[in-house]
DSSP file (Angstrom, degrees, kcal/mol; ACC not computed):
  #  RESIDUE AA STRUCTURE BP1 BP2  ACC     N-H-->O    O-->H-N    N-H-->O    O-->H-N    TCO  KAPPA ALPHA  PHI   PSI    X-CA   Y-CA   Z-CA
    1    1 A X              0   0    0      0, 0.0     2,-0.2     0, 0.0     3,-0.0   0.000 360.0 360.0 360.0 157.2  106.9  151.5   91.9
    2    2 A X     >  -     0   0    0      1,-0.1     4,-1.3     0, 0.0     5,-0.3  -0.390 360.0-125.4-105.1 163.9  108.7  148.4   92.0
    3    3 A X  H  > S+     0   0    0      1,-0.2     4,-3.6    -2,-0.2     5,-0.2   0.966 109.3  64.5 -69.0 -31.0  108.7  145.8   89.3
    4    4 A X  H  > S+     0   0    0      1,-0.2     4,-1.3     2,-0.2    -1,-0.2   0.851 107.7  48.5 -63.1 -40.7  107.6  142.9   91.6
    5    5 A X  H  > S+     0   0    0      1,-0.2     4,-1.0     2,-0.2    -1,-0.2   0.656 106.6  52.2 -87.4  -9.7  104.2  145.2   92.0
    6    6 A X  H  X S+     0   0    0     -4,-1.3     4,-1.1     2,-0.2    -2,-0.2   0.913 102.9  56.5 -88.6 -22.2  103.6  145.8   88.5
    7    7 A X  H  < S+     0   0    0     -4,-3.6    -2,-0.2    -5,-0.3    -1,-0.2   0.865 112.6  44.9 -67.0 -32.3  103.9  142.2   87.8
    8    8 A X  H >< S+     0   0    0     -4,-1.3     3,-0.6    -5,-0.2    -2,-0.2   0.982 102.1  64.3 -58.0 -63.4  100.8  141.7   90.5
    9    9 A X  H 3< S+     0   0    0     -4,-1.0    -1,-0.2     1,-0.4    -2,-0.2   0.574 105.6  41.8  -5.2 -55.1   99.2  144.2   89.3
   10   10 A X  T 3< S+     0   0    0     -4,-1.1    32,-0.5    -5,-0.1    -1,-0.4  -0.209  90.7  88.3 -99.7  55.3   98.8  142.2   85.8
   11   11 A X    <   -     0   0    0     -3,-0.6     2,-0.3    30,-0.1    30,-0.3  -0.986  61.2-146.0-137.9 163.7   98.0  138.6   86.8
   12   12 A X  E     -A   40   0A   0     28,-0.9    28,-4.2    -2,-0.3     2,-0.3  -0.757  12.9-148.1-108.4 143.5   94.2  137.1   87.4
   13   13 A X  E     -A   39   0A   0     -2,-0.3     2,-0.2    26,-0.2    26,-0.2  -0.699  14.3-167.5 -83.9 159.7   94.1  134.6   89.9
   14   14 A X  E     +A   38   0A   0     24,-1.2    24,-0.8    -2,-0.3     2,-0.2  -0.891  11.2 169.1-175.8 128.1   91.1  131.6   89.3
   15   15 A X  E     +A   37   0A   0     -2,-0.2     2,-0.4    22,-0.2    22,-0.2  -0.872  12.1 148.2-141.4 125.8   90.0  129.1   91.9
   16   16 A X  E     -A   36   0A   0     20,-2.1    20,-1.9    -2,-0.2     2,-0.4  -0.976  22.4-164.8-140.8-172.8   87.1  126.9   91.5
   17   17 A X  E     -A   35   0A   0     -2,-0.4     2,-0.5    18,-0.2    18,-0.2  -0.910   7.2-172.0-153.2 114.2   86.1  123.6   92.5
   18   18 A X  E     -A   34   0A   0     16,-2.5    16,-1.2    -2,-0.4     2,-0.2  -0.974  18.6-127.9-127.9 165.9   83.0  121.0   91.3
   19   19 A X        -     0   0    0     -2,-0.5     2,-0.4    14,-0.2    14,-0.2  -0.514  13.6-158.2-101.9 161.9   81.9  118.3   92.3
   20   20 A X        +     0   0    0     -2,-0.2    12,-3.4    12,-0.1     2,-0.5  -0.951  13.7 175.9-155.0  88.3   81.1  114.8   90.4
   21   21 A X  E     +B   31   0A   0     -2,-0.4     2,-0.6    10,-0.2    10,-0.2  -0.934   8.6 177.7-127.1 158.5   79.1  112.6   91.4
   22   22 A X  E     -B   30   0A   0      8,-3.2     8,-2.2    -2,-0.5     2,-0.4  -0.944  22.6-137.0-148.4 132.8   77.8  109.1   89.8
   23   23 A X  E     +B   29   0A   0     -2,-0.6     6,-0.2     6,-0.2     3,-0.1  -0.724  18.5 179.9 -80.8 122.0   75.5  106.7   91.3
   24   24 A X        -     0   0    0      4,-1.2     5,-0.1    -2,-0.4    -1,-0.1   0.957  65.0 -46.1 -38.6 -92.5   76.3  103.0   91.0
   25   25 A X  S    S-     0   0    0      3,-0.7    -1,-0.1    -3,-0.1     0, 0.0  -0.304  77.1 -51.9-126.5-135.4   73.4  101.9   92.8
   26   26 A X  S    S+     0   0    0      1,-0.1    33,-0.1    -2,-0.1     3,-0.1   0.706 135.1  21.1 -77.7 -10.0   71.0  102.1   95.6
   27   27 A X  S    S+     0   0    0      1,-0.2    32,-2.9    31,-0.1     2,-0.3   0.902 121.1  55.6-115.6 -34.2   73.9  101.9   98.4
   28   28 A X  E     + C   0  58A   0     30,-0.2    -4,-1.2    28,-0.1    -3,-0.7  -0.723  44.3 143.1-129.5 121.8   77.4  103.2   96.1
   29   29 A X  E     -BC  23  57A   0     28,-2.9    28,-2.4    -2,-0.3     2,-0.3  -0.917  41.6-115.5-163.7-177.5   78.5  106.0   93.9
   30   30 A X  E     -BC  22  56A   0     -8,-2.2    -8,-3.2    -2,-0.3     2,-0.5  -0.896  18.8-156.6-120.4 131.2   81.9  107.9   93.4
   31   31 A X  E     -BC  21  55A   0     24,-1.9    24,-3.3    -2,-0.3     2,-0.5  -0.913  10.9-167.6-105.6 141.9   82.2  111.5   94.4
   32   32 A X  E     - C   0  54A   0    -12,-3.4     2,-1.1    -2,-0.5    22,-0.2  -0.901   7.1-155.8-134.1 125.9   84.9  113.0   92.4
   33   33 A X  E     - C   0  53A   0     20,-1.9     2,-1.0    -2,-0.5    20,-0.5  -0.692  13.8-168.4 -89.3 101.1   86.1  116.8   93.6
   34   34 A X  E     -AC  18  52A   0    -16,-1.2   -16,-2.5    -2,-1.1     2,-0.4  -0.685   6.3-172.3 -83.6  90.8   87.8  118.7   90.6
   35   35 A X  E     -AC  17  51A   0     16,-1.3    16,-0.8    -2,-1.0     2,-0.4  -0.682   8.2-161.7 -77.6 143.5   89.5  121.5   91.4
   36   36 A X  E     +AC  16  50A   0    -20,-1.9   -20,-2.1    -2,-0.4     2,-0.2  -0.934  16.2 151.7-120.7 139.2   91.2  124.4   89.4
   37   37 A X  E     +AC  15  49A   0     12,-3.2    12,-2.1    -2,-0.4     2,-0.2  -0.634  15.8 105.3 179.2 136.4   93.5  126.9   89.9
   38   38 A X  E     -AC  14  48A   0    -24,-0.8   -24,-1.2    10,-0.3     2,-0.3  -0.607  40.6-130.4-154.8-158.5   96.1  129.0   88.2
   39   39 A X  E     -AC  13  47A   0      8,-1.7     8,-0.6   -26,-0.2     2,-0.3  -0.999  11.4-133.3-169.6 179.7   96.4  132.3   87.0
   40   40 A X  E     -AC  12  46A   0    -28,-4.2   -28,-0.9    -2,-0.3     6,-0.3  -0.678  12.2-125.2-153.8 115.6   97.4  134.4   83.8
   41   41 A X        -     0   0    0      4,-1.3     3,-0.4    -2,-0.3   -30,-0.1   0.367  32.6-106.7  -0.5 152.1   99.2  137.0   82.8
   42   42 A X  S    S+     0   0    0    -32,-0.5    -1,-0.1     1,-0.2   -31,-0.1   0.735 121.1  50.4 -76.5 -31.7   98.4  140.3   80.8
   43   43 A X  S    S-     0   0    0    -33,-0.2     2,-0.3     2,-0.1    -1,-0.2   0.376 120.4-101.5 -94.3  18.0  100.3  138.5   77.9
   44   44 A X  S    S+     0   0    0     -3,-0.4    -1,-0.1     1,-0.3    -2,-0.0  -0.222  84.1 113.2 116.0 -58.9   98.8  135.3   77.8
   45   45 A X        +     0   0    0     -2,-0.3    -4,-1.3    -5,-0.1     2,-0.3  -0.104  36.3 123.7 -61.6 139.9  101.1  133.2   79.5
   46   46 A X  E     -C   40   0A   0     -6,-0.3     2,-0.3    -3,-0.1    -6,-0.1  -0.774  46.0 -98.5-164.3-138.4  100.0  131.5   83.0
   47   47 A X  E     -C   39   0A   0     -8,-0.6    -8,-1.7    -2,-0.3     2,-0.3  -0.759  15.2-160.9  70.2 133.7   99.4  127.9   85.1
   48   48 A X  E     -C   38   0A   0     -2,-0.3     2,-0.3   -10,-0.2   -10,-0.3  -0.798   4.7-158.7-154.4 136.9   96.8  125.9   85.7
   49   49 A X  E     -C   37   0A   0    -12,-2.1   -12,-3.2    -2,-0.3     2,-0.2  -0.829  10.6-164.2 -97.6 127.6   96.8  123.3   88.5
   50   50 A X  E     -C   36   0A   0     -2,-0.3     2,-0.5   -14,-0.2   -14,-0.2  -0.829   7.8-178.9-132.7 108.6   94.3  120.5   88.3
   51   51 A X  E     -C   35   0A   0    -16,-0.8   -16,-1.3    -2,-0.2     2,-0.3  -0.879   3.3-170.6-125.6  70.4   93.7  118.7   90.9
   52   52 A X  E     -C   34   0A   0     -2,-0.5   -18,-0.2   -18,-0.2     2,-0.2  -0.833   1.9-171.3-113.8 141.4   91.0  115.3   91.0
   53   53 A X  E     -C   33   0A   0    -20,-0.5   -20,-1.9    -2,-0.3     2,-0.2  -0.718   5.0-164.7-155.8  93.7   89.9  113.7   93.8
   54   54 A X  E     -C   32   0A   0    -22,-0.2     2,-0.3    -2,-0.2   -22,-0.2  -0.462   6.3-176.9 -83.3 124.6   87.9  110.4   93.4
   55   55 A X  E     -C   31   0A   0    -24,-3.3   -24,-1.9    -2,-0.2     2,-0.2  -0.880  20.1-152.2 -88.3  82.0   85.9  108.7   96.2
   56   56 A X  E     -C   30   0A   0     -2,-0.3     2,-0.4   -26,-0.2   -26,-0.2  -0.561  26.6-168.6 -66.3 122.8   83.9  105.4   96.1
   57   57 A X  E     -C   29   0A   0    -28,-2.4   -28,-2.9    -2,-0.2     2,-0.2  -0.819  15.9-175.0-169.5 121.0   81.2  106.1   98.7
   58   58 A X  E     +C   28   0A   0     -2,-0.4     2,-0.5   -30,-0.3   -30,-0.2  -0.858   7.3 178.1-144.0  99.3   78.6  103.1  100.3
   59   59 A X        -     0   0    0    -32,-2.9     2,-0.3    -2,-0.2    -2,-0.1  -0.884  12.1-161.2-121.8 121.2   76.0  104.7  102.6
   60   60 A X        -     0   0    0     -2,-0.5   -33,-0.1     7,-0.0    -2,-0.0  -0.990  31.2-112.8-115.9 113.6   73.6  101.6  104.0
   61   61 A X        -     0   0    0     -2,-0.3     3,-0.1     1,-0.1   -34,-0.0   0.005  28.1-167.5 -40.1 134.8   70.3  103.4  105.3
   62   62 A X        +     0   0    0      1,-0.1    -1,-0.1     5,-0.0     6,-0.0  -0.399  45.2 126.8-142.5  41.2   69.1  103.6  109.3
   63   63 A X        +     0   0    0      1,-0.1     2,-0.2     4,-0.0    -1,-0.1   0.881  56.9  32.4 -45.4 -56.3   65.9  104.7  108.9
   64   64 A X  S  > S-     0   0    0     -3,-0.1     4,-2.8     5,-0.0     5,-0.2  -0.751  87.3 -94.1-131.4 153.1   63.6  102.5  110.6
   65   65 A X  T  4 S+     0   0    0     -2,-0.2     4,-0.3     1,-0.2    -3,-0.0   0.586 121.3  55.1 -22.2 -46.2   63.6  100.4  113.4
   66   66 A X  T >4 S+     0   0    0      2,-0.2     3,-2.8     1,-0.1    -1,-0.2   0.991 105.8  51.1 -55.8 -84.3   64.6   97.4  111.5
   67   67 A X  T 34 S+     0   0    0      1,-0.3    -2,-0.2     5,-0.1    -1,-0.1   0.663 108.7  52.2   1.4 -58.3   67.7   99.0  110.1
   68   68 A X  T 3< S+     0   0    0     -4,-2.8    -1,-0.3     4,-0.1    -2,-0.2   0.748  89.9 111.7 -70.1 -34.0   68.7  100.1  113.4
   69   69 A X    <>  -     0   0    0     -3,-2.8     4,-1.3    -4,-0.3     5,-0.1   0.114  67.0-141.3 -10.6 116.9   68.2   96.5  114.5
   70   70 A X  T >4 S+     0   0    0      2,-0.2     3,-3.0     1,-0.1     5,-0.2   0.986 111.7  52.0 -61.2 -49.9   71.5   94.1  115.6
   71   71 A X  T >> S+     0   0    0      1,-0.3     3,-2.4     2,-0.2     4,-1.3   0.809 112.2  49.5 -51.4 -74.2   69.8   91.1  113.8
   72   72 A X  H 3> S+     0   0    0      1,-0.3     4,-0.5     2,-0.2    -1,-0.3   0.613 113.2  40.4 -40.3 -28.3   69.5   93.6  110.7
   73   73 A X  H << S+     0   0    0     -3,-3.0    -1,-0.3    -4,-1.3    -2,-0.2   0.047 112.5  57.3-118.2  32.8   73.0   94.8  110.5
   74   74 A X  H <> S+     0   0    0     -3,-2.4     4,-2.7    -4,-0.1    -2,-0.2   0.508 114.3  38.2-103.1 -59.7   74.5   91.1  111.3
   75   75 A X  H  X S+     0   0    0     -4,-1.3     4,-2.2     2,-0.2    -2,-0.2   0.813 116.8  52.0 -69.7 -20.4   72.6   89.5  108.2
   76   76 A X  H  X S+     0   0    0     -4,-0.5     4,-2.0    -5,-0.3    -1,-0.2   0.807 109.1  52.7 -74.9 -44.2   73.6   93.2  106.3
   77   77 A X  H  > S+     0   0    0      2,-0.2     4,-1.4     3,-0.2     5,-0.2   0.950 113.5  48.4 -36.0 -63.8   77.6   92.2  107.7
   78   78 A X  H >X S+     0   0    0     -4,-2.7     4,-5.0     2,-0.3     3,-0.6   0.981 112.2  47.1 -58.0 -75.5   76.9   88.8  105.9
   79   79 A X  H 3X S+     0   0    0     -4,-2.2     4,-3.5     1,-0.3     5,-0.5   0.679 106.8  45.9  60.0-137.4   75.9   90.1  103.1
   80   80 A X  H 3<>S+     0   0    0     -4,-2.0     5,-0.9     3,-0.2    -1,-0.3   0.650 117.7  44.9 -88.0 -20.6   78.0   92.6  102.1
   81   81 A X  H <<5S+     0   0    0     -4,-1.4    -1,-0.2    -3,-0.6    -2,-0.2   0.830 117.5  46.5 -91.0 -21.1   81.2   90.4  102.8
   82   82 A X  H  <5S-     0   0    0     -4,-5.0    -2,-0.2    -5,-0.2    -3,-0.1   0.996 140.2  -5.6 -68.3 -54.2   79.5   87.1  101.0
   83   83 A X  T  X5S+     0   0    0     -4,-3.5     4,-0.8    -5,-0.2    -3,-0.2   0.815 124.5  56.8-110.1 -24.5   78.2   89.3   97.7
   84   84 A X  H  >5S+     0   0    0     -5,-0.5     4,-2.4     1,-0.2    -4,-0.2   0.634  91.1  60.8 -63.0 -37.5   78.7   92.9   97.9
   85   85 A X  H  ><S+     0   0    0     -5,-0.9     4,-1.5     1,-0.2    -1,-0.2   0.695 102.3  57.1 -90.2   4.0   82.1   93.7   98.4
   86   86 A X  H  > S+     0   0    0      2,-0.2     4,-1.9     3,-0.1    -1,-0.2   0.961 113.3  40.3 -69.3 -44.0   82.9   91.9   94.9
   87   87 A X  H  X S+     0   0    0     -4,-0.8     4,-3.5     1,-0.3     5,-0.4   0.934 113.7  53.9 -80.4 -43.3   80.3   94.4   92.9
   88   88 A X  H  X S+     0   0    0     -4,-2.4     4,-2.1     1,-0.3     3,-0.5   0.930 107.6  47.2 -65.9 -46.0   81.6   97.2   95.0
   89   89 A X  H  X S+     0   0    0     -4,-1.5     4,-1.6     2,-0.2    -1,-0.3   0.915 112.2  52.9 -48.9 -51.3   85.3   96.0   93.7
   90   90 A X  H  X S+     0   0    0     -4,-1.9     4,-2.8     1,-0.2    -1,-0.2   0.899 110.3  49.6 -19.0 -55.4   83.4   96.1   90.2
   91   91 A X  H  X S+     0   0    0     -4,-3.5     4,-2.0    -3,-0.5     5,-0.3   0.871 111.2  49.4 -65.3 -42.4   82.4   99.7   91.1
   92   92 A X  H  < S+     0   0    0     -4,-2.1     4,-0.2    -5,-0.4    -1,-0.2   0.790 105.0  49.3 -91.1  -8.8   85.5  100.5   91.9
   93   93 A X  H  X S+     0   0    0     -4,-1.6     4,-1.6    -5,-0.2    -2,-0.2   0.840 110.7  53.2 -81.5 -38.6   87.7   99.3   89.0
   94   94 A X  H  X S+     0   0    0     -4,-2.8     4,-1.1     2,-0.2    -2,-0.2   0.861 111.6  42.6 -91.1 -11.6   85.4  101.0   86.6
   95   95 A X  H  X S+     0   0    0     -4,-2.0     4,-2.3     2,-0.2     5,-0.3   0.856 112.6  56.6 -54.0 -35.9   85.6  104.9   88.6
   96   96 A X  H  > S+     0   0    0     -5,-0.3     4,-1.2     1,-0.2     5,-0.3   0.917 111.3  37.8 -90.2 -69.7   89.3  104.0   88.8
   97   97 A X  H  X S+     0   0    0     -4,-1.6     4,-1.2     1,-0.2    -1,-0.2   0.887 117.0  60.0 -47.9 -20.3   89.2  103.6   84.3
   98   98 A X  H  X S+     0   0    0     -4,-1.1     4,-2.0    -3,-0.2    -1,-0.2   0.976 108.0  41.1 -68.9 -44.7   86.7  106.8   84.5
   99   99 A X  H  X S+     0   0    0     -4,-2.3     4,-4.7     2,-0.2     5,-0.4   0.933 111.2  52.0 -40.3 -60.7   89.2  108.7   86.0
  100  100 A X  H >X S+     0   0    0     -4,-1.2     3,-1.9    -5,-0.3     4,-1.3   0.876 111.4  49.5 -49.1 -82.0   92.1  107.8   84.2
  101  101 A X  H 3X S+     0   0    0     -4,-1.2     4,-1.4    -5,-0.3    -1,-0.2   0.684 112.6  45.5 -59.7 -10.9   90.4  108.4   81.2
  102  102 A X  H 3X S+     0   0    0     -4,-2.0     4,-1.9     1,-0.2    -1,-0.3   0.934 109.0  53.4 -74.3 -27.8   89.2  111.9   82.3
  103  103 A X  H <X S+     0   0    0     -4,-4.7     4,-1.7    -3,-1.9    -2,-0.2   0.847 113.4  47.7 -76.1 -16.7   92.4  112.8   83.6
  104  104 A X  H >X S+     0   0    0     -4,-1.3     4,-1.8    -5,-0.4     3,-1.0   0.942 113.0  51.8 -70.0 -83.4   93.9  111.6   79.5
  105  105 A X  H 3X S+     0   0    0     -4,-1.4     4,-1.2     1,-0.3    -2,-0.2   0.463 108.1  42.0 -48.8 -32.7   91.5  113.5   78.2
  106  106 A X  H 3X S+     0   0    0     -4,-1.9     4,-1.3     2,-0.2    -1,-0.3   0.928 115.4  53.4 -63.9 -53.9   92.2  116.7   80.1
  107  107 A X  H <X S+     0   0    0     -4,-1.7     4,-2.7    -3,-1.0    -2,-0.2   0.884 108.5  50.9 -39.8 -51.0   96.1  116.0   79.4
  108  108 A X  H  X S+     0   0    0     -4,-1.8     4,-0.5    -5,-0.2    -1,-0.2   0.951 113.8  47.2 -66.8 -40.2   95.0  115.8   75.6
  109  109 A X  H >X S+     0   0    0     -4,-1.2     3,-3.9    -5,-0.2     4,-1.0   0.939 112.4  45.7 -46.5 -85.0   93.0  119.5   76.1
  110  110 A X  H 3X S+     0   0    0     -4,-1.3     4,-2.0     1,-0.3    -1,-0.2   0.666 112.9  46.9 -45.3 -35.7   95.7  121.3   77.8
  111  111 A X  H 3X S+     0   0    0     -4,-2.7     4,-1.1    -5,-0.2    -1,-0.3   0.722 114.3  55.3 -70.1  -7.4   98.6  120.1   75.2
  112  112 A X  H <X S+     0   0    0     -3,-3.9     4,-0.6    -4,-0.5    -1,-0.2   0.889 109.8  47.1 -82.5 -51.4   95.8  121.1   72.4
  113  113 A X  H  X S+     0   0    0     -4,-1.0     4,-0.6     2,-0.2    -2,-0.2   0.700 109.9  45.7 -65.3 -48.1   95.7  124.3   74.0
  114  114 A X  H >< S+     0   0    0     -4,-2.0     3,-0.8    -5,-0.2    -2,-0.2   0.841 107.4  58.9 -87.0 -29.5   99.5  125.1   74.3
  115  115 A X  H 3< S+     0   0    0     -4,-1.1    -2,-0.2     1,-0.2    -1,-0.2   0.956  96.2  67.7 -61.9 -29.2  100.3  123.9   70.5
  116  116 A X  H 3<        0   0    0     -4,-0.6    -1,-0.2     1,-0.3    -2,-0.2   0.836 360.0 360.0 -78.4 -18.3   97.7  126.8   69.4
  117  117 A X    <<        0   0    0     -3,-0.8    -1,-0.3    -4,-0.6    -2,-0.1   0.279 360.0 360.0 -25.7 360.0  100.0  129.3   70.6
């Protein structure tokens, strides 16, 4: 047997993926996709790739007749460029400082993790 198969032989592979989501308001939230994947050796040693991938997300509702309406989605236009897209800028500076700080805070794990070696 060749060495290259015994080395397969011992390493786990790991893939998962979750989702993150956080609601603003009625109309906004941030999906954020975390993925993992690595693997590890029979002795310990391995990788892990981490992967985040933040979205700011504004879904306005077309339920009803009105909704569907031009007059409704002209005064909706208005709006959202007179008052909305400032809060949504709001929205999106503070996902952008949750992210950084998850991604620090993961950074702080994993080095936590390789000093206990």
């Amino acid at each position: 047997m060749s060495r290259k198969a015994i080395y397969r032989k011992r390493t786990i592979n790991r893939r998962r993926k979750k989702t993150l989501i956080i609601i603003f308001d009625t109309y906004t939230y941030i999906v954020v996709e975390i993925s993992l994947s690595g693997f590890v050796l029979a002795e310990g040693d391995g990788k892990a790739k981490i992967r985040i991938r933040p979205r700011l997300i504004t879904e306005y509702p077309q339920d009803t007749i009105w909704q569907q309406n031009l007059i409704y989605e002209m005064i909706r236009r208005f709006w959202h460029e007179v008052y909305y897209h400032k809060k949504r800028m709001e929205y999106l500076y503070v996902a952008k400082e949750l992210v950084i700080e998850f991604e620090r805070k993961t950074k702080e794990f994993m080095d936590e993790l390789r000093s206990q070696k």
